[in-house]
Structure formats: structure tokens, C-alpha cells
Phi, psi and omega in degrees: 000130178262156203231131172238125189265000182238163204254327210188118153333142161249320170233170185183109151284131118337108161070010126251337181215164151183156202224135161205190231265089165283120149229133163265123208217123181326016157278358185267083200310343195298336181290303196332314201264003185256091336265089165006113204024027166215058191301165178190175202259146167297123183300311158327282179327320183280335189276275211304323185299307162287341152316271182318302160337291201279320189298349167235010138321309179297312216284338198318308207298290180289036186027016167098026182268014150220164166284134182256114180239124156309118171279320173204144165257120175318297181228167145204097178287129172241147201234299232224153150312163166233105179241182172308134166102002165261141165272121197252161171227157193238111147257109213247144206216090177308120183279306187206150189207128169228193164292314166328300209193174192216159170213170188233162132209124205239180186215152160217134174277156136224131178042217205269356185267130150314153190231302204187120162258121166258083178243135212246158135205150188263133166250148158293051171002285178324312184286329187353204181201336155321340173087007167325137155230133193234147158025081175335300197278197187229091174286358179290297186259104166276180167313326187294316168332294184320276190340330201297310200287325190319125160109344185248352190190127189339300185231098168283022166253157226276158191293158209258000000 
């Protein structure tokens, strides 16, 4: 099962920014158990959720020609709860992209309060330096990944 933590784009630069969209909600079984009466969003989840933001900002900038996998999370501030019923936006900002590798910093909001500061960096796995060798296709960016994009950029498939 693949878990997608963000609902929708809200902005999308190509290859510099892009903001999108969580809404969070007791339908979501993870609360029930994140805090007994008191739920709240896992601060891991909100990391995966900017992950999946800045990670496909990066692959976008490079039209999905590697696979982008998180490598390190730099920073992670957390200021407020995240609870049901709230909307958060994720804002992810490309710092620096080489072949290797890439790095983001991002925030998440609700409506204008900080929430959290993030900075990530990604690697291009295809790129390494390790000698690996993994898979042709590019299992990071599935359809589901794509769909995300619609409506922000000519073509979401991913480059050959």
C-alpha cells in the first residue's frame, strides 16, 4: 500500500516552489490512536507529507528522469498540533539540485501560523555514486504521484 499524505497542489513552479494542500481528518484511523482523546497528526507524517511535496518538486525540476528518494532530513521544528479537522499547506522551496542530489526548505502552515520548519535533502538514487544498480522503471513516480500535478504542468509523464 502506498499512503499519499497530501490531497492536491495548490502552486507549482517548476523547478523552484510549489505549495499543497492536507486536510485532516478523523477518517484518518492513525488518530484514533495518536492521542487517545486528544488526536493529533504525528509529527512523522507531516515529515512524510513534505517529503512527498519537495520530492516531487525535485523530480518535476528533472522531468522524473530519476528516482528521488529522501536521504536526510536537515531540520525539523515542530511550533503547534496539527489536529482533525484542520488544513494545512505545505510549503516546499528548492535550495540547491545537481544530479546527484537536491536539497528543499519547506513550512507548513495553518491559514498564516507556522507550524513547522523543514529542510530535506533528496537523493537521485540512478545517480549515486555507490554502484548500486536498482530497477528501469521509476517506481517513486507512480500515476498516483503524477495525478497530483494535473492542471499544473503540460505533461506528467514521467520522462523515458
Amino acid at each position: 500500500m502506498r499512503w499519499i499524505w497530501i490531497d492536491k497542489f495548490l502552486e507549482f513552479e517548476s523547478g523552484k516552489k510549489a505549495v499543497a494542500l492536507k486536510n485532516v481528518t478523523l477518517a484518518e484511523e492513525h488518530l484514533h490512536d495518536h492521542f487517545p482523546g486528544f488526536p493529533v497528526m504525528p509529527e512523522c507524517l507531516m515529515i512524510e507529507a513534505m517529503a512527498q511535496t519537495g520530492g516531487i518538486l525535485v523530480g518535476e525540476a528533472r522531468r522524473f528522469r530519476e528516482k528521488v528518494i529522501l536521504a536526510k532530513i536537515k531540520k525539523a521544528v515542530f511550533h503547534k498540533y496539527v489536529r482533525p479537522g484542520d488544513t494545512i499547506t505545505l510549503h516546499a522551496e528548492i535550495e540547491s539540485i545537481s544530479p546527484e542530489a537536491a536539497s528543499i526548505n519547506g513550512e507548513i502552515r495553518r491559514g498564516e501560523e507556522r507550524i513547522a520548519q523543514i529542510s530535506m535533502i533528496f537523493s537521485h538514487i540512478d545517480k549515486n555514486l555507490a554502484g548500486k544498480k536498482f530497477p528501469e522503471e521509476n517506481f517513486v513516480f507512480t500515476d498516483m504521484f503524477n495525478s497530483l500535478l494535473s492542471g499544473f504542468i503540460s505533461s506528467t509523464e514521467p520522462a523515458a
